[in-house]
C-alpha positions as a printed Julia matrix, in Angstrom:
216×3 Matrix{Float64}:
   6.84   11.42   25.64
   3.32   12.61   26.54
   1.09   13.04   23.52
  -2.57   14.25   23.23
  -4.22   12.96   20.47
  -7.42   15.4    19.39
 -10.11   13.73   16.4
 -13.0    14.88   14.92
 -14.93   11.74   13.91
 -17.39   11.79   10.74
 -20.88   10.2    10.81
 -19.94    7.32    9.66
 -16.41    5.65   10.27
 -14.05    5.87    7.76
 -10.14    6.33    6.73
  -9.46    9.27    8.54
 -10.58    7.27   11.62
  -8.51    4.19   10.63
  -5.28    6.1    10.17
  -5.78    7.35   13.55
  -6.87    4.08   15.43
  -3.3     2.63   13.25
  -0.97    5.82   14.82
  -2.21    5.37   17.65
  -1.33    2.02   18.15
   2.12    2.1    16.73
   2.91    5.31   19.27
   1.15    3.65   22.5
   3.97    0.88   22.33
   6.87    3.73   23.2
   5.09    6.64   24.23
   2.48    7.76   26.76
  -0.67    8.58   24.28
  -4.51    9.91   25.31
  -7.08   10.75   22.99
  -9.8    13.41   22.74
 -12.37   13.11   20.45
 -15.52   15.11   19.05
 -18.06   13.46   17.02
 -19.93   14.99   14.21
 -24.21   14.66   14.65
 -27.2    15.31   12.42
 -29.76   17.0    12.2
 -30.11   20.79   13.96
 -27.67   19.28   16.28
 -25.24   19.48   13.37
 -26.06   22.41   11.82
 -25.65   24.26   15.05
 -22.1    22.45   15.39
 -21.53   23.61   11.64
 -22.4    27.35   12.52
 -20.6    27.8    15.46
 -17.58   25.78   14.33
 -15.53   28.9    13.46
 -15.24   29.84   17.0
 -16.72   27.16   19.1
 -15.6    28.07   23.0
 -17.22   24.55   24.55
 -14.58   22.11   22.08
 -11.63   24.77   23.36
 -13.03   24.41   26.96
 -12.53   20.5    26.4
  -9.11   20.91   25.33
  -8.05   23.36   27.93
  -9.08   20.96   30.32
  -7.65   17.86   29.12
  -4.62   19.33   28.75
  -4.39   20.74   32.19
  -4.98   17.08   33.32
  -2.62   14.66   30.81
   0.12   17.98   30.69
   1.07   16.95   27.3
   4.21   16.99   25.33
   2.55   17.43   21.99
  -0.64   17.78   20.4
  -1.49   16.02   17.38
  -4.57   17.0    16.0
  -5.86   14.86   12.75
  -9.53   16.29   11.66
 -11.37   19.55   13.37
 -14.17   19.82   10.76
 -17.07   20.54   12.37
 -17.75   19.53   15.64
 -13.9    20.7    17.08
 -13.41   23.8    15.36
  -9.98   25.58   14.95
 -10.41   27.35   17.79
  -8.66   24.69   19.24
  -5.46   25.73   17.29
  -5.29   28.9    18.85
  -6.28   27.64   22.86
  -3.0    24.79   22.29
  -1.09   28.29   21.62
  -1.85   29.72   24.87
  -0.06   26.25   26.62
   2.78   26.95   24.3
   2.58   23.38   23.54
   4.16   22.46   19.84
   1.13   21.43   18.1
   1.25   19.16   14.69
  -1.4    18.91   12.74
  -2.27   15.62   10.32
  -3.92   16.57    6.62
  -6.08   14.11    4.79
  -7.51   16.18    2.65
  -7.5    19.5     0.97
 -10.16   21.41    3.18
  -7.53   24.47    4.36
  -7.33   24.92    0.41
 -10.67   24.36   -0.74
 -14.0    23.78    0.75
 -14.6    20.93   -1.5
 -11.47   18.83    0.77
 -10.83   17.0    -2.21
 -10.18   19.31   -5.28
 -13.06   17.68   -7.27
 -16.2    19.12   -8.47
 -18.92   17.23  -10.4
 -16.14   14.56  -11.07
 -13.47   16.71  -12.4
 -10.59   18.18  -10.9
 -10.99   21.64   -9.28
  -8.75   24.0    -8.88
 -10.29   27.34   -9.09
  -9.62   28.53   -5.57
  -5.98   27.81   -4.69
  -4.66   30.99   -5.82
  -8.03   33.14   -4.48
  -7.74   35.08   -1.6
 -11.1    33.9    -0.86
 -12.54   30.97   -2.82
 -15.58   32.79   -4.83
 -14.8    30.22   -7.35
 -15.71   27.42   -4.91
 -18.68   29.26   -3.83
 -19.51   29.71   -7.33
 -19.7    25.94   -7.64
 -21.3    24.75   -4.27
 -18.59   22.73   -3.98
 -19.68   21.73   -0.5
 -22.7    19.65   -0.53
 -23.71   21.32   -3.33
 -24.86   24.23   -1.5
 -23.77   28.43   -1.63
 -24.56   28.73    1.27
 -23.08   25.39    3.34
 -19.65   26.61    0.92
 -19.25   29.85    1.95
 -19.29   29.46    5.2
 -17.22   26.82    5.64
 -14.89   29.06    3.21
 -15.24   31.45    5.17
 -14.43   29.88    8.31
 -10.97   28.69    7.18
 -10.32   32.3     5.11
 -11.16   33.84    8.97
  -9.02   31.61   10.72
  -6.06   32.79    8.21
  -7.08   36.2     8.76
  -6.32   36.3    12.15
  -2.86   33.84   12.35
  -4.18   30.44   12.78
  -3.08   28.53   11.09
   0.5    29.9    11.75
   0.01   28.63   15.47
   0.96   25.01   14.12
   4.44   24.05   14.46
   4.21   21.14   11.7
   2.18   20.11    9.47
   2.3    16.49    8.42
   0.97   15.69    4.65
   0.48   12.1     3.28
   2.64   13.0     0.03
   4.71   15.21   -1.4
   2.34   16.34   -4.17
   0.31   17.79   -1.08
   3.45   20.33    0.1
   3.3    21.09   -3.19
   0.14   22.03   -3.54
  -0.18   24.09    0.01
   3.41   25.75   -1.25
   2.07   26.78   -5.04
  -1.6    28.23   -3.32
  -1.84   31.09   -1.07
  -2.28   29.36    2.1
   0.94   31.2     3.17
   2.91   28.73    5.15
   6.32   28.22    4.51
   7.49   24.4     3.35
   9.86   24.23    6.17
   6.72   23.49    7.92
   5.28   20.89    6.21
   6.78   17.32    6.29
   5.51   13.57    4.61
   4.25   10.9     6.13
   2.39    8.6     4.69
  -0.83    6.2     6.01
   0.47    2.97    6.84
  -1.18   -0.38    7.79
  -0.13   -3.74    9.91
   1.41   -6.61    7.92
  -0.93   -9.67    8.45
   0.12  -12.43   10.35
   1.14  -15.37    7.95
   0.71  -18.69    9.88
   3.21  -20.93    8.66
   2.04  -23.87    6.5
   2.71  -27.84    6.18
   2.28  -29.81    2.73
   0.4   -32.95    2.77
   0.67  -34.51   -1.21
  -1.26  -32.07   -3.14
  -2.48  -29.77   -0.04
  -1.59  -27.06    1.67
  -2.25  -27.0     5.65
  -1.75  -23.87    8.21
């Protein structure tokens, strides 16, 4: 099988990343697997990423492109936040390609991603059609402003079928379906399925006893 890998990588490298890197490597030993990836960047650089995130044309150029050249099975696509966009979602569609899509975190539900506010759990938005409550809070950054419009990007996307473009949707546990299936995100569970991060055993050399000592 021919799988296209698309990643939005953070600033700075983190679990997101390392989940990838991992599922990547278990899939490359059976299956034919490339990778597309957009980085995040600072500055005005980022903030113009940021703004034109909800319908950023270059990222879906990208895709369009690699896909005409790997003509993939699948598309898995772990983190779009900011500098992919979900555009993306919606230019897969066109290839009629079944596209997955990895969560690790709550961002589709809440601009926060994580359901906390000032160290608390938040959950003032799930049931909103659009998340004032979040906005309310700055959530995001601490900012209205850097909140609503990421809000606003995801309640857009929704508006307009998005998010029903993806075929699966893979969740790390089943506390997560649950929480997609009791909000109004408005995808049906059939749709969502666990699987959780994993990680490599170490390699355990073996070891020789010498009177009191252990050797390897």
């Amino acid at each position: 099988m021919k799988i296209l890998f698309i990643h939005n990588r953070y600033q700075l490298h983190g679990g997101e990343d390392i989940a990838v890197e991992k599922e990547l490597q278990l899939l490359n030993q059976h299956h034919e697997v490339e990778i597309l990836y957009f980085q995040n960047q600072l500055g005005w650089r980022g903030v113009v990423q940021f703004v034109v995130s909800i319908w950023n044309i270059n990222a879906a150029k990208k895709v369009s492109k690699k896909i005409i050249e790997f003509k993939p099975d699948v598309v898995h696509i772990h983190n779009w936040h900011f500098a992919c966009g979900p555009l993306v979602f919606r230019t897969i569609h066109t290839f009629k390609i079944p596209t997955v899509h990895t969560i690790h975190n709550y961002r589709l539900l809440c601009p926060s991603g994580t359901l906390l506010n000032k160290g608390k759990l938040f959950k003032g938005s799930l049931k909103q059609s659009f998340p004032w409550a979040s906005v309310k809070n700055k959530v995001y950054r601490s900012s209205y402003i850097l909140t609503f419009w990421l809000a606003f990007v995801v309640w857009f996307h929704k508006k307009i079928n998005t998010w029903k473009m993806i075929d699966c949707y893979v969740c790390l546990t089943s506390s997560a379906v649950t929480l997609f299936q009791e909000s109004n995100f408005g995808i049906c569970e059939k749709r969502f399925v666990v699987k959780p991060n994993f990680t490599s055993f170490p390699v355990i050399k073996e070891s020789s006893k010498s009177g009191e000592h252990f050797y390897s």
